[in-house]
C-alpha positions in Angstrom: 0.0 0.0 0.0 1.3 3.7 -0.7 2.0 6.1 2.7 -1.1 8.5 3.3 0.0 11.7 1.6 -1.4 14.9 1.8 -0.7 17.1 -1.4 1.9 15.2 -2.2 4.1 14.8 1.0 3.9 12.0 2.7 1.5 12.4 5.9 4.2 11.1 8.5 7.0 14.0 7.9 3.6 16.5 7.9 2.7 14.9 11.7 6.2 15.3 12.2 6.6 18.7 11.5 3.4 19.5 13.7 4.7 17.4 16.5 8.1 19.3 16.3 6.2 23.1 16.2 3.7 21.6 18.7 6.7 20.4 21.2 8.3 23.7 20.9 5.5 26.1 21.1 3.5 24.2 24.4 6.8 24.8 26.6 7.3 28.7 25.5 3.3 28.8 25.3 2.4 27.6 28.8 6.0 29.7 30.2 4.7 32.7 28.8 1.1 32.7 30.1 2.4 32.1 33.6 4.9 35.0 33.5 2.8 37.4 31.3 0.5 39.0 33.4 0.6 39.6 37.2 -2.7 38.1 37.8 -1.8 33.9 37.8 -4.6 31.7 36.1 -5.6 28.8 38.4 -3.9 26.2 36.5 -6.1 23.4 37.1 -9.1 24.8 35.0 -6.4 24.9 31.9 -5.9 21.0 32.1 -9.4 20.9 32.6 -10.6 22.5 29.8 -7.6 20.8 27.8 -8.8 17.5 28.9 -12.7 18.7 27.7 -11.7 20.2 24.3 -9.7 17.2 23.7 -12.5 14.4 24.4 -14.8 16.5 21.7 -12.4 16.3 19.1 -11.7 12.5 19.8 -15.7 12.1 20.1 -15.8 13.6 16.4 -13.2 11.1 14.9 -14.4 8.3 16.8 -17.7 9.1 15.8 -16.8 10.0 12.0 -14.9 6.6 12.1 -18.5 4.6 13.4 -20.2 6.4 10.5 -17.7 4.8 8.0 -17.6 1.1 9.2 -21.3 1.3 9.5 -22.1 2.3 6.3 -22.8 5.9 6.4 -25.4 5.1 9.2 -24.5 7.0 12.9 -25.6 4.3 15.8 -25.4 6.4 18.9 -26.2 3.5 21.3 -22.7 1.6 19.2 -21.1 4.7 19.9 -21.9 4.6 23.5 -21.2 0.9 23.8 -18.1 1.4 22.2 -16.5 3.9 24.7 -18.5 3.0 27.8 -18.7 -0.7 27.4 -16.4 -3.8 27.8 -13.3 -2.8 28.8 -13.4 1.1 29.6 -12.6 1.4 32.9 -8.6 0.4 32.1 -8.1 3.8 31.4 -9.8 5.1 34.5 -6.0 4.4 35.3 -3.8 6.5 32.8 -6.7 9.2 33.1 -5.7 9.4 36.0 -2.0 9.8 36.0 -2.1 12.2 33.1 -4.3 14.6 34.4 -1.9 14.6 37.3 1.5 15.0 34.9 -1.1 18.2 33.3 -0.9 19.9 36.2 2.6 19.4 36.9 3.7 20.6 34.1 2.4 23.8 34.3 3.9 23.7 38.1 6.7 23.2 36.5 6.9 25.8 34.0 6.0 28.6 36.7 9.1 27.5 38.5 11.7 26.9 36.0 12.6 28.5 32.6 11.3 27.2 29.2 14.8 26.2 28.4 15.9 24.3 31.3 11.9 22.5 31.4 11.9 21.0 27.7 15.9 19.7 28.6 14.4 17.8 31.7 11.6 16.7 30.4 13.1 14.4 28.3 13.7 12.4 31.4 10.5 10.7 30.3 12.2 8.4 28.0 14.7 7.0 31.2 11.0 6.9 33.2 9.1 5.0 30.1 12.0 2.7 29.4 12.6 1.9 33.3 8.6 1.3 33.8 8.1 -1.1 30.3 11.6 -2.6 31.8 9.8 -3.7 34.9 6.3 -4.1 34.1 6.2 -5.1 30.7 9.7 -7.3 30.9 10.8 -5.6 28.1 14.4 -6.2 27.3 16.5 -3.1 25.9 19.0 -3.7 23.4 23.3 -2.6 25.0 23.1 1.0 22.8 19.5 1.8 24.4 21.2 1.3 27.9 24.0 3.7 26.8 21.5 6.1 25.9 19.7 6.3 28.9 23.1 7.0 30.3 24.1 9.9 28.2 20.3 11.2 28.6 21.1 10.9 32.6 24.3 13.2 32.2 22.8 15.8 30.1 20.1 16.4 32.2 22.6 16.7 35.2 24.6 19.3 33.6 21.7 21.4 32.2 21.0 21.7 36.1 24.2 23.0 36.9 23.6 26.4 38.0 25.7 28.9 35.7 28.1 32.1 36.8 25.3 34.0 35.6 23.1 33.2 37.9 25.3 33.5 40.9 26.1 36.9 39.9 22.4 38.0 39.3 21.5 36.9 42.4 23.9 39.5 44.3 22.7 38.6 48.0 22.8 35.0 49.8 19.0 35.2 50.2 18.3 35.7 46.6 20.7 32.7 45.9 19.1 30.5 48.0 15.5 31.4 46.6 16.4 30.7 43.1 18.3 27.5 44.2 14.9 26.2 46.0 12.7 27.6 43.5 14.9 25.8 40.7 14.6 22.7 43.1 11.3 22.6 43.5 10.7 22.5 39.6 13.4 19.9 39.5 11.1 17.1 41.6 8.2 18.7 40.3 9.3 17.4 36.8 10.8 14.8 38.4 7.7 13.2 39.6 5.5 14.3 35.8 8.1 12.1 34.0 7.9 8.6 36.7 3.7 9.5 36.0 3.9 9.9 32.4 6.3 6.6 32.3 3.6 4.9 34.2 0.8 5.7 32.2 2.5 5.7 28.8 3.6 1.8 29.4 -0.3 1.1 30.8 -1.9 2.5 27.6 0.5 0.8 25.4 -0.3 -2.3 27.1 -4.6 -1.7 27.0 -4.1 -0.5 23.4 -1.9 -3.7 22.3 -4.2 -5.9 24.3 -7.6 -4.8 22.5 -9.6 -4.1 18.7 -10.2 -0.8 19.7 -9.0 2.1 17.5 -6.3 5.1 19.4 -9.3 7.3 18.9 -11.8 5.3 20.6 -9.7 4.9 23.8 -8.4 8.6 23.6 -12.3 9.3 23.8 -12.0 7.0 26.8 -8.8 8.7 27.8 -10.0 11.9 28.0 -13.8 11.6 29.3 -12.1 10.2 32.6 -9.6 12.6 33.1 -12.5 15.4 33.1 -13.1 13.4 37.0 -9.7 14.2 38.4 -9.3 17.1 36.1 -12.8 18.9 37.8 -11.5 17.3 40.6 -8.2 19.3 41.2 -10.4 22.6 40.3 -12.8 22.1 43.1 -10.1 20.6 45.7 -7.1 22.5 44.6 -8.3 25.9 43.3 -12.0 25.9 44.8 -11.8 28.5 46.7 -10.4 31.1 44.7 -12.5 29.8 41.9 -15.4 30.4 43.7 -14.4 33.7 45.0 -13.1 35.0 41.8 -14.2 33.0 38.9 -13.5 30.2 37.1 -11.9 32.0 34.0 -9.5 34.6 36.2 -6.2 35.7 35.3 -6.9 33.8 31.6 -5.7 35.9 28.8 -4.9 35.3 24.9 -1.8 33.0 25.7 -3.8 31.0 28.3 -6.2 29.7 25.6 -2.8 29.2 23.8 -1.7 26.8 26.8 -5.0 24.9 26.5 -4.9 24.5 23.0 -1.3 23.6 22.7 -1.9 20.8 25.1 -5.0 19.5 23.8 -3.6 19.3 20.3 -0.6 17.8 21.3 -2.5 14.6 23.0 -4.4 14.1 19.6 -1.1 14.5 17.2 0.8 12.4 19.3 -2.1 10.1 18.5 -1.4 10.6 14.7 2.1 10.7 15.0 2.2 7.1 16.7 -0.1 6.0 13.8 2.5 7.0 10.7 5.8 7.8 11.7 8.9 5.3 13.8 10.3 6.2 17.3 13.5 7.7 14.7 11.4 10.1 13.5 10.0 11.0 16.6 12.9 11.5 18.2 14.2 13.8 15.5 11.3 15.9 15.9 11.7 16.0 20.0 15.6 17.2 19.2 14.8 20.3 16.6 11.8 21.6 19.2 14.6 21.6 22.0 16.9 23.0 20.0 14.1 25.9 19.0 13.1 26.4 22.4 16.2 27.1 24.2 17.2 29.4 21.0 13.2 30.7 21.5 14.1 31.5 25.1 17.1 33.5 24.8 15.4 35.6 22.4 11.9 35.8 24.7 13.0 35.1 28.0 16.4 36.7 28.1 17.9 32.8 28.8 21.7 33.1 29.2 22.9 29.7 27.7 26.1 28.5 29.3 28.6 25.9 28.5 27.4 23.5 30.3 23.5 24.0 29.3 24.9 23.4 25.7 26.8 20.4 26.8 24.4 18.9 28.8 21.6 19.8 25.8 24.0 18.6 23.1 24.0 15.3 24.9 20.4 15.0 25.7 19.7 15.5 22.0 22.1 12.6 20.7 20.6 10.3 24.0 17.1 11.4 22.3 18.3 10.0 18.3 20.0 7.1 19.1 17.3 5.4 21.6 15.1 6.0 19.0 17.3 4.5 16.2 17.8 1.1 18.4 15.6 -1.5 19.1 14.8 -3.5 21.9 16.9 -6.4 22.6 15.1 -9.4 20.9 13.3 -11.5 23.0 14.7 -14.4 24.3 
């Protein structure tokens, strides 16, 4: 069969290229809407609305997809059976977990810088290998090992704090405020990637294990993180909420947020359809590469040798897992 194409160029490098713009823009997105105004959004209505605007987009193709196998007939009851029925409450699990990693990724950008955020996010592939490792028994081929070690490093050293910074921060107090705050965002995206390991290995594992299509169980996916998601509004930001309004603080670049993270569910959806972890990859090392140039210009970042070191290596950890397989399976 010929690759899906759209005018002419072949629909994996398209949902590459919108994965790559996607990857780069959510980090410098969700920064900037934090540090833009003075009022702060509560962040948990974001992933809520996220979550919400991503189950009706999934509803449409999964409902678009029901039309076609049926023969140009819509069965709402099939439709309904189809995402409530059988199996559904798997991904009461995952649900869950991301809706969790959601909001601690916007912790996490109000504490660190763009730059330094994308870098250390990329601890997800260490968390998502270690958790398939253990709970799938997945074996990793020698060079995947090595590149899990090289990811490790780079991460380190983008964490090393600069001159710079010591010499902004003039007094002791200062210092010690922007080490803790840098810290905090540290574990903060420390704990998103272990959670996003966790539920990346458990949806691989539902999807592989049933006949039901990605968009089907991201309709799944996302109805039942609305529960946690409405959840965290009510528990987390209730009160102020309820004192000043669900939609306070939002401007232009919070909708931006939002959007940026519900699209990127749904293309990683695509993307996991037509294009190889190589390619993927690829895509994840230009949208670094973008951001931390992005954030000098934006954010005033002041890149240091050791940020370009520690980058340089994260990028080359990022390409070659992707380029190895697994070890074959004994």
């Amino acid at each position: 069969t010929m690759a899906p194409e759209f005018f002419g160029i072949p629909l994996k490098y398209i949902s590459l290229v919108i994965l790559t713009v996607q990857n780069s823009m959510l980090v410098l997105v969700m920064r900037y809407s934090r540090v833009v105004s003075d009022v702060r959004y509560y962040t948990s209505t974001a992933v809520l609305l996220s979550e919400l605007t991503k189950f009706c987009v999934c509803l449409f193709i999964s409902a678009k997809e029901s039309i076609r196998e049926n023969d140009g007939r819509f069965e709402p009851r099939r439709v309904y059976t189809d995402i409530l029925g059988g199996d559904s409450w798997k991904m009461l699990i995952p649900a869950g977990l991301y809706t969790i990693q959601n909001n601690l990724q916007y912790v996490a950008v109000s504490l660190l810088d763009a730059a330094t955020f994308q870098v250390t996010y990329q601890l997800k592939i260490l968390t998502t290998a270690l958790c398939s490792v253990i709970l799938l028994g997945t074996a990793l081929g020698m060079m995947r090992w090595i590149s899990l070690f090289a990811l490790t490093i780079g991460v380190i050293l983008v964490q090393l704090p600069s001159g710079q910074d010591a010499a902004a921060s003039a007094t002791a107090a200062a210092a010690s405020a922007a080490a803790s705050t840098r810290l905090m965002g540290l574990l903060t995206v420390m704990v998103a990637c272990i959670l996003s390991g966790l539920a990346g290995v458990y949806f691989e594992k539902v999807l592989k294990g049933s006949r039901k299509s990605v968009w089907t169980r991201n309709v799944q996916l996302s109805l039942f993180s609305t529960i946690p998601a409405l959840f965290g509004v009510l528990v987390v930001d209730g009160q102020g909420v309820r004192e000043n309004g669900f939609f306070y603080g939002y401007t232009g670049w919070t909708i931006g947020a939002i959007a940026c993270q519900a699209v990127g569910g749904l293309i990683v959806a695509v993307v996991v359809k037509y294009a190889d972890n190589i390619l993927k990859g690829f895509a994840t090392s230009i949208s670094i590469i973008l951001s931390c140039l992005a954030s000098v210009w934006i954010f005033d970042f002041h890149i240091t040798g050791s940020f370009i070191a520690g980058t340089a290596l994260v990028i080359y950890a990022t390409y070659m897992y992707g380029k190895y397989g697994n070890a074959p399976k004994k």
